[in-house]
N, C-alpha and C positions, 0 to 999 in steps of 0.2 A: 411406436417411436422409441427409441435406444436412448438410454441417459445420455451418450453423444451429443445426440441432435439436439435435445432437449434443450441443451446450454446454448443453442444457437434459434429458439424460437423466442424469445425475451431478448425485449433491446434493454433491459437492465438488470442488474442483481440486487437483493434489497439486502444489504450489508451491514445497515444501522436499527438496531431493536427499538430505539430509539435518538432520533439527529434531533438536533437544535433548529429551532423555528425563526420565522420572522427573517427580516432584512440583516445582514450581519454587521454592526458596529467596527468603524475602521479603527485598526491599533494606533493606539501612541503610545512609541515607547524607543529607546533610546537605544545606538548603534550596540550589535550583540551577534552571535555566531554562538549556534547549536549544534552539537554532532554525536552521530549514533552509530553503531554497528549493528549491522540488520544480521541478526542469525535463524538458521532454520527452526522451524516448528511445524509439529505434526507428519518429521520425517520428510521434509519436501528436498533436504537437500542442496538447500540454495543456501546462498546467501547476499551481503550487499553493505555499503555503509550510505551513510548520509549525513548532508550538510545543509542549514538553513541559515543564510545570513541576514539579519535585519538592520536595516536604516528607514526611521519612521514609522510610517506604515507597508514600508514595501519587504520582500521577503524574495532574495533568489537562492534557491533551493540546487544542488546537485547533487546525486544518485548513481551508483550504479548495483546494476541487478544482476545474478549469475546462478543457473545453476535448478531456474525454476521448472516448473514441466513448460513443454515447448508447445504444444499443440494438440488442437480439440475438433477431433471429427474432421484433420486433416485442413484445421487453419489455426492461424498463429493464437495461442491461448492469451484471454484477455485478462490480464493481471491487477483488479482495479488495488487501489492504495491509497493510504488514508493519513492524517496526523490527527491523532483519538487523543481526548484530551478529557478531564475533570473527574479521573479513579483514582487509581494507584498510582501510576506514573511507569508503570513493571508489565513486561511481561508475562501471560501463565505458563504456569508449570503445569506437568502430565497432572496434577492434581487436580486441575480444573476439567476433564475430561468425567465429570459427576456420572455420565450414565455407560462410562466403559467400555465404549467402542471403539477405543484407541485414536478417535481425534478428538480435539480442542475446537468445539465449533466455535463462530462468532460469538455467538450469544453465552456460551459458557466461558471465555477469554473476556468478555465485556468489563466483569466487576473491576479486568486489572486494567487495562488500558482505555475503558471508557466510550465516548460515545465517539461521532466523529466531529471533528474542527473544522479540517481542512481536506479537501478532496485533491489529491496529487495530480489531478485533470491534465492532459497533452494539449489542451486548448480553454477558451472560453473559461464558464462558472468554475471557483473551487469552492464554493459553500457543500454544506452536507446534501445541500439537492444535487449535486449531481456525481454525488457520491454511488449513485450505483447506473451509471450510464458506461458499457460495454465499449461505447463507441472514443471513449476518452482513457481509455485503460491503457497500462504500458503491455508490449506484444510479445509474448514468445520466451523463452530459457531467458537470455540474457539480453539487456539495454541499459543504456546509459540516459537520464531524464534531467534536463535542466530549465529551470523556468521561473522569471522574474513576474510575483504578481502583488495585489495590495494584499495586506493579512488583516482578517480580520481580528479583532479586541479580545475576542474568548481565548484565541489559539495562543495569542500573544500572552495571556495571561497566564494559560497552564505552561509554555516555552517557561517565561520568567518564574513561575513555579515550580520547576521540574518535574513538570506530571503528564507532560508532552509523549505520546509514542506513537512511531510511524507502523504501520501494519499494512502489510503486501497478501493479498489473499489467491486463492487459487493453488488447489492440488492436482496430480498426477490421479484418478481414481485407482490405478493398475495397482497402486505404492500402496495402498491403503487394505486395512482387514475385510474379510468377508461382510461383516455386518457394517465397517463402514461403508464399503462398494454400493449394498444393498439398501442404506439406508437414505432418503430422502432430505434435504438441505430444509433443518429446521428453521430458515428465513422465507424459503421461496419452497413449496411442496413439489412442483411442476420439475425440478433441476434437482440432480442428486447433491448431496450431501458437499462435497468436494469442489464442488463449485465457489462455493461458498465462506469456506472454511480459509483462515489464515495459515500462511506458507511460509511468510518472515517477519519479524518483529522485534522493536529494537527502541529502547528507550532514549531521549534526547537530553542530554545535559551541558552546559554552557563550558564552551572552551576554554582554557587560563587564559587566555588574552580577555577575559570578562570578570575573571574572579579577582576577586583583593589577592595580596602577598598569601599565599599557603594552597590558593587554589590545584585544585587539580585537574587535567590533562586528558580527554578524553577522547584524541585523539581519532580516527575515520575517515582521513581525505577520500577522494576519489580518482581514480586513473581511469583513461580510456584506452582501448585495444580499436585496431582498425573495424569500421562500422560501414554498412548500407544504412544512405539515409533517404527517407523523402516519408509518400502517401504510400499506408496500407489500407486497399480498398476491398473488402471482399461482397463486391456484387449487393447481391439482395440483404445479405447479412448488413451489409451496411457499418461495418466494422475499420475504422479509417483514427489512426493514430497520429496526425500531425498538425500545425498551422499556428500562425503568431510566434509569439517568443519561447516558443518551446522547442525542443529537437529531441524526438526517439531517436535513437540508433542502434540497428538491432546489428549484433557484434556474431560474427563468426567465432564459433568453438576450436579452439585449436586441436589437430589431428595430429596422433603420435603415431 
């Protein structure tokens, strides 16, 4: 079996060294708007910004994504994505890359951005359970992801702390070094390397519409480009990106 296929015999990726247990505590916390610009990492190429706005305990979140690898073993690549909370609040640097093989796995980006919060889910749970479910992952190069859900108390907590970052995972293996190509995804053995690995990432800081007089601006709307929208179903894989208050819309590339 080919690292290809590999990525497609697991209905999950294990994406958290370690997630947050137990029932998740709903937030309270008062009206607020978070925003980040997602940039590439580990050479993926991509990029994206993002927006979280809170009232209460509820949170709708908009995204758009561009630019990531498209496709795995000839179906649309599943991008899972997360809001990692209680490290640094930072994205890593090539420094974090300790054993030299030119990517930035999970687990070596961990200390800066943390465990995960909130699971970016196209449906249903966003606790860290279902932080590595393929079947809820954004699909393919580029999408547009919007989704009003409750936010739990932890997330709400590193948000109001600035130590919130959203992180999009999922490489190109082609883009990557021989010994990354070669090497094995230090969360999951079975799935290479690249599976795994973070693609975008982008730390979240509260808009001036939330800071006192002197705040500052951080700026990352999001715009859409015309989009297919509905179910992506692939068969036995079992790989289906839609339903409820959420809307993928995966966006044509414009051709020069």
């Amino acid at each position: 079996m080919n690292k290809k296929t590999a990525l497609w015999c697991v209905p999950a990726l294990a994406l958290g060294v370690a997630v947050l247990t137990g029932g998740p505590a709903l937030a309270a916390t008062g009206d607020a708007t978070y925003q980040g610009t997602l940039d590439s990492i580990n050479g993926s190429n991509g990029s994206g910004t993002f927006s979280i706005e809170v009232s209460g305990d509820q949170a709708t979140v908009t995204q758009t994504v561009t630019g990531l690898a498209e496709t795995f073993d000839g179906k649309p690549y599943p991008h899972v994505q997360h809001i990692h909370i209680g490290a640094k609040g930072e994205c890593p640097t090539t420094a974090a890359d300790t054993n030299g093989d030119g990517v930035i796995s999970t687990t070596e980006g961990q200390p800066s951005y943390g465990d995960i919060g909130t699971t970016l889910s196209t449906s249903g749970d966003t606790s860290p359970a279902a932080g590595t479910d393929l079947t809820l992952a954004g699909m393919g190069a580029n999408y547009d992801y919007s989704r009003t859900f409750t936010l739990d108390a932890a997330t709400a907590a590193s948000l109001e702390a600035g130590t919130a970052v959203v992180v999009v995972h999922g490489l190109d293996p082609a883009t990557l070094t021989k010994a990354a190509q070669d090497a094995k995804s230090d969360l999951v053995p079975s799935l290479p390397l690249a599976a795994t690995s973070p693609a975008l990432c982008g730390a979240l800081s509260a808009s001036q519409a939330n800071m006192p007089d002197g705040g500052v601006e951080t700026g990352g709307g999001s715009t859409s480009s015309g989009a297919d929208m509905g179910l992506l179903a692939l068969g036995a894989g079992a790989l289906t990106a839609a339903g409820g208050a959420v809307m993928i819309r995966r966006r044509l590339a414009a051709r020069g």
